[in-house]
Steps between C-alpha positions, in 0.01 A plus 500: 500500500634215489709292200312204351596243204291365360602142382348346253501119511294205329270365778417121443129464351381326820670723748268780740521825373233758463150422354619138410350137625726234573294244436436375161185298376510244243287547202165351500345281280170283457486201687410153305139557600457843378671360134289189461158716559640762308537248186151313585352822434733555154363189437137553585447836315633355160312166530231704523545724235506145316207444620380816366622507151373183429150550590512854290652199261193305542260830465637547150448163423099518541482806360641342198319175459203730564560640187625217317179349574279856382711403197427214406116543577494819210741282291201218508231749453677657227476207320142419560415850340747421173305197460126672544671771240562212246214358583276804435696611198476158328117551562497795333742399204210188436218753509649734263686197268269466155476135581308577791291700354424186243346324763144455556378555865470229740092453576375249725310246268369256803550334773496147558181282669515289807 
């Protein structure tokens, strides 16, 4: 056989040798189209979900005056039944009272002619 050396040497980065391109490619990036639909549709999904929590917003609100309103109507009948209960325990307080009991009863003594 024969004598070999084997030399060992930096190759430039750019050079041929084995299982290497020489051609490089630049880097790609999105083209000004690509960015300005890209950040229409940013824009577009959280307008939207804008849109969104203020109608939940506006759900809430309805549910509320809703009961608000359901409020205020037993609030008002609530006080129409205090003043039946005074009104029924005052008649009761007269009928039991000894001044009541006093009295004569009321009789119809006549009625008046044409």
């Amino acid at each position: 056989m024969s004598n070999q050396t084997y030399v060992t040497r930096r190759e430039p980065v750019a050079s041929f040798a084995r299982n290497r391109n020489t051609i490089r490619h630049a880097k790609r990036s999105l083209g000004s189209i690509s960015q300005v639909v890209i950040i229409s549709m940013i824009t577009l999904v959280c307008g939207l979900i804008y849109v969104a929590e203020g109608a939940k917003v506006t759900g809430f609100d309805y549910e509320i005056s809703a009961v608000e309103s359901e409020i205020s109507e037993m609030t008002a009948k609530r006080d129409d039944l205090a003043v039946e209960k005074a009104r029924l325990n005052s008649v009761a307080a007269a009928k039991n009272s000894t001044v009541a009991a006093a009295m004569e009863d009321a009789t119809v003594t006549g009625y008046a002619a044409d």
